[in-house]
N, C-alpha and C positions, 0 to 999 in steps of 0.2 A: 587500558583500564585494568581495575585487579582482576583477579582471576573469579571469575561467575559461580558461583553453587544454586541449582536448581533446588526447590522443597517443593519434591517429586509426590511429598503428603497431600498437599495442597490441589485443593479439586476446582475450579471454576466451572461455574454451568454457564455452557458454550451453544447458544443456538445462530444454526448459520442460516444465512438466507443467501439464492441462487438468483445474478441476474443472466438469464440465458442472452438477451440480446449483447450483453460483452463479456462473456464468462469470467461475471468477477461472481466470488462471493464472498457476502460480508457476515459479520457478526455482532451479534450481544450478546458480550458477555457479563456475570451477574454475579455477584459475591454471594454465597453460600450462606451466609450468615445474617444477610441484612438484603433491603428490595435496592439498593444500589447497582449500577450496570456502565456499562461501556460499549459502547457501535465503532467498531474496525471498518473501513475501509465500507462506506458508504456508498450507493449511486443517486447521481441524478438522473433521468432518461432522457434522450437527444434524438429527434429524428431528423438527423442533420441534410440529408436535401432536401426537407421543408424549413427547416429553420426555429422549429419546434421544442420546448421546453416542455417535461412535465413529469412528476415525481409518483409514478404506481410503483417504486423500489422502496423510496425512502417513505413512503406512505404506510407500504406493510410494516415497515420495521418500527416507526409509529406509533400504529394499531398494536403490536403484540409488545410493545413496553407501556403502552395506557392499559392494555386487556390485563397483565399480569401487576399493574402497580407497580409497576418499576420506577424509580428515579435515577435521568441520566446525571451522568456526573463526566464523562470525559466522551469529545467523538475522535478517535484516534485514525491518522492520517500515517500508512506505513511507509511512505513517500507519493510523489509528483506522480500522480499516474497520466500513462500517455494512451492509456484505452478506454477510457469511460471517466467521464465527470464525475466528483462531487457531491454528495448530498448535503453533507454536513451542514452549512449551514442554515440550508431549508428547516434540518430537523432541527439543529439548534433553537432555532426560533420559534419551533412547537411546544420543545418540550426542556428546552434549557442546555446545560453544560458546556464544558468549552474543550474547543479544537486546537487538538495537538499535533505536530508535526519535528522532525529532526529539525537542526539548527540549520544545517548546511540549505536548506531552503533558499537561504541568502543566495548560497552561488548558482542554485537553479534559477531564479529570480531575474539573477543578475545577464545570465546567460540567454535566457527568453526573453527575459523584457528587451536585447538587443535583435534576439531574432523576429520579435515580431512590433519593432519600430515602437514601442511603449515611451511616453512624455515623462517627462520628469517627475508627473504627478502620480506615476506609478513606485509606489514605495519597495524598496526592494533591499528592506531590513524585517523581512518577516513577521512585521506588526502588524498585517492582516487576522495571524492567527493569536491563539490567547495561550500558547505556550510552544517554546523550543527546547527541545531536547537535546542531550547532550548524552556521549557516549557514559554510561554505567548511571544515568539519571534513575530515580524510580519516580513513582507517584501509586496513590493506592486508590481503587476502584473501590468503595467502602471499606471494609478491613482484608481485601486483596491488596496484596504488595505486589507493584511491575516494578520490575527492571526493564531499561532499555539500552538497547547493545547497534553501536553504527555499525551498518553493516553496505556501506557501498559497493561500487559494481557497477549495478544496469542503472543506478543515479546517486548522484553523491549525498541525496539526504536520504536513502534509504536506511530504516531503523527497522530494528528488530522486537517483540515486545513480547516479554518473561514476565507469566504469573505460574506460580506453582510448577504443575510439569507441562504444562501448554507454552507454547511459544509460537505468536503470530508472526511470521515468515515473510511476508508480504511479496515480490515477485523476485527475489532472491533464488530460491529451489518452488520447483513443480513437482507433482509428485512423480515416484521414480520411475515412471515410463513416459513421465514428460519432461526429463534434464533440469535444464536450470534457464533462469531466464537470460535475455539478450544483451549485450554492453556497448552496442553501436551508439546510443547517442549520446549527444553533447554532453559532455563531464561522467559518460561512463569507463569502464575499463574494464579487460577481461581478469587482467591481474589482482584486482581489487577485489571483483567480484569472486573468484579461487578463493581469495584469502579471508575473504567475508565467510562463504559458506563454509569454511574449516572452521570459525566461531561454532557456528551452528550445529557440525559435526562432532564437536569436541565436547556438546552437553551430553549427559546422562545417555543411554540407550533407549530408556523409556520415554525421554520425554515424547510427546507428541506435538508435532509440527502441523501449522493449520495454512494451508495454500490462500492468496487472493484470488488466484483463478487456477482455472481448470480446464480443458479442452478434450477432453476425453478420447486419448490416441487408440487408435485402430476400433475405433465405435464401441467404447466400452462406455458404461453407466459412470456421469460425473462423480468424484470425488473430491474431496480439499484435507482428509487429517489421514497422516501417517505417522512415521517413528523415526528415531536420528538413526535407531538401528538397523530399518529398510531402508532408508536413504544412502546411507554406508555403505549397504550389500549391493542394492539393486538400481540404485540410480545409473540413468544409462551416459547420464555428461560426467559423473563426478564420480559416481560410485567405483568399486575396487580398486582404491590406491591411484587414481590420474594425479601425475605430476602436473605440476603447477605449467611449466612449459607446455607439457603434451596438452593438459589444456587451454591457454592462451593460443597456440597453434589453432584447434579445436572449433573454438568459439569464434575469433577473427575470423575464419573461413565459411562460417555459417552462418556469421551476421551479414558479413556482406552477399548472400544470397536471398535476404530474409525483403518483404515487402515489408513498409512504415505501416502500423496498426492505423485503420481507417478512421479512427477518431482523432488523432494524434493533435490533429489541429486545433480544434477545441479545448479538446483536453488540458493541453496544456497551458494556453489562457485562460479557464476557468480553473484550474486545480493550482498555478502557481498564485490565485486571487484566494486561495482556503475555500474555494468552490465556490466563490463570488464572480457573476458575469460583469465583464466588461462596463465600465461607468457609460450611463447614456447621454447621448450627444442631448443638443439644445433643443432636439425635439422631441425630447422622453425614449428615442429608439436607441437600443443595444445592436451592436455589431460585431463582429467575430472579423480577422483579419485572415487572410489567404497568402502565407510571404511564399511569394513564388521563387520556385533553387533555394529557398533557404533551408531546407532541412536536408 
């Protein structure tokens, strides 16, 4: 792509909302200048050994864009998440706008729909969602201008998303006493992900970087925004100069130490669907598959 310049002038109002039961947190974010807004990285809530659906995440986020007059205009998806569903389309269907996602979605698609035995009648050209992105694509959130920058790794449609001097991250880097995220599965790499988060390192200083999640290492109070310039200094996978090798070394050895996130299953049949469950059989019931050794 060309070379990125951030406009570090540029302010978006960022409110995040924390789901504790999968330490994601999401956001709306809102142009400055007009009630237009955008929701990053959305939940649905799952109380998976009951079998249970039900939206107190995507509900809040809801309530404080009808309380404030907000109009959505984009639900932006920062890749396939393998730890917690989906809201989007729930809210979509509240309160409008459409669901964006990287392009490469296709090859996650393509790669799940075989792992988990998906029919022909599962489409896997990304037509679920109502836009693909493309590495240096924009779109603007009322008169915010995004850039979006692929940034693979821990999944091949992981995208990056630049407004001003913000830029949503998605599970790319954690913040810096929590590294970087994982490249074990299917269609990740460690090597991709180095070279991805040197994008990220290579903006401005100031920008500020906004986490998807969070896990608050050595019991410290949750967090999601920092700066490319603690990331640099203080990150403990990436930070002070780790060569690209000494990382791949690095990561390869801690993936394979690492347990699959307990939603994994789910997840990624509803989230490779643009956060749509599973089509119901002939008796109106929805089903979730269990592919045993397959992951």
């Amino acid at each position: 792509m060309a070379e990125f310049h951030a406009d570090l002038d540029t302010k978006a109002q960022i409110t995040p909302f924390f789901d504790p039961a999968s330490n994601t947190i999401s956001y709306v974010v809102k142009d400055p200048n007009s009630d237009a807004c955008a929701v990053i990285d959305s939940v649905m809530d799952i109380d998976y050994a009951a079998g249970r659906i039900t939206y107190d995440h995507a509900d809040e986020i809801i309530a404080f864009i009808q309380e404030n007059n907000l109009t959505l205009e984009w639900l932006i998806e920062t890749h396939v998440h393998a730890d917690h569903l989906s809201g989007a389309p729930y809210i979509q269907g509240k309160l409008g706008g459409k669901i964006g996602v990287g392009e490469n979605i296709t090859v996650v698609q393509d790669t799940f729909g075989k792992v988990f035995n998906e029919g022909t009648e599962f489409q896997r050209d990304g037509s679920q969602f109502d836009r693909l992105f493309k590495d240096g694509d924009t779109y603007q959130i009322g008169t915010l201008d995004v850039t979006v920058i692929h940034t693979p790794g821990h999944t091949p449609a992981c995208m990056t998303h630049v407004t001003g001097d913000a830029a949503f991250i998605g599970d790319t880097m954690f913040m810096p006493d929590g590294g970087s995220a994982r490249a074990d599965f299917p269609g990740g790499d460690a090597g991709e992900l180095y070279d991805s988060i040197q994008k990220i390192l290579a903006m401005p200083d100031e920008t500020r970087l906004f986490m998807c999640h969070d896990y608050g290492p050595n019991g410290r109070e949750i967090q999601w925004e920092t700066t490319v310039a603690q990331e640099k200094e203080h990150n403990i996978h990436v930070g002070g100069g780790k060569t690209r090798d000494d990382y791949i070394a690095f990561r390869t050895e801690r993936d394979a130490a690492l347990d699959m996130p307990k939603l994994i299953i789910p997840s990624l049949q509803v989230n490779m669907r643009a956060g749509n469950l599973p089509p119901a059989d002939g008796d109106g019931k929805r089903y979730l598959k269990v592919p045993v050794n397959g992951l």
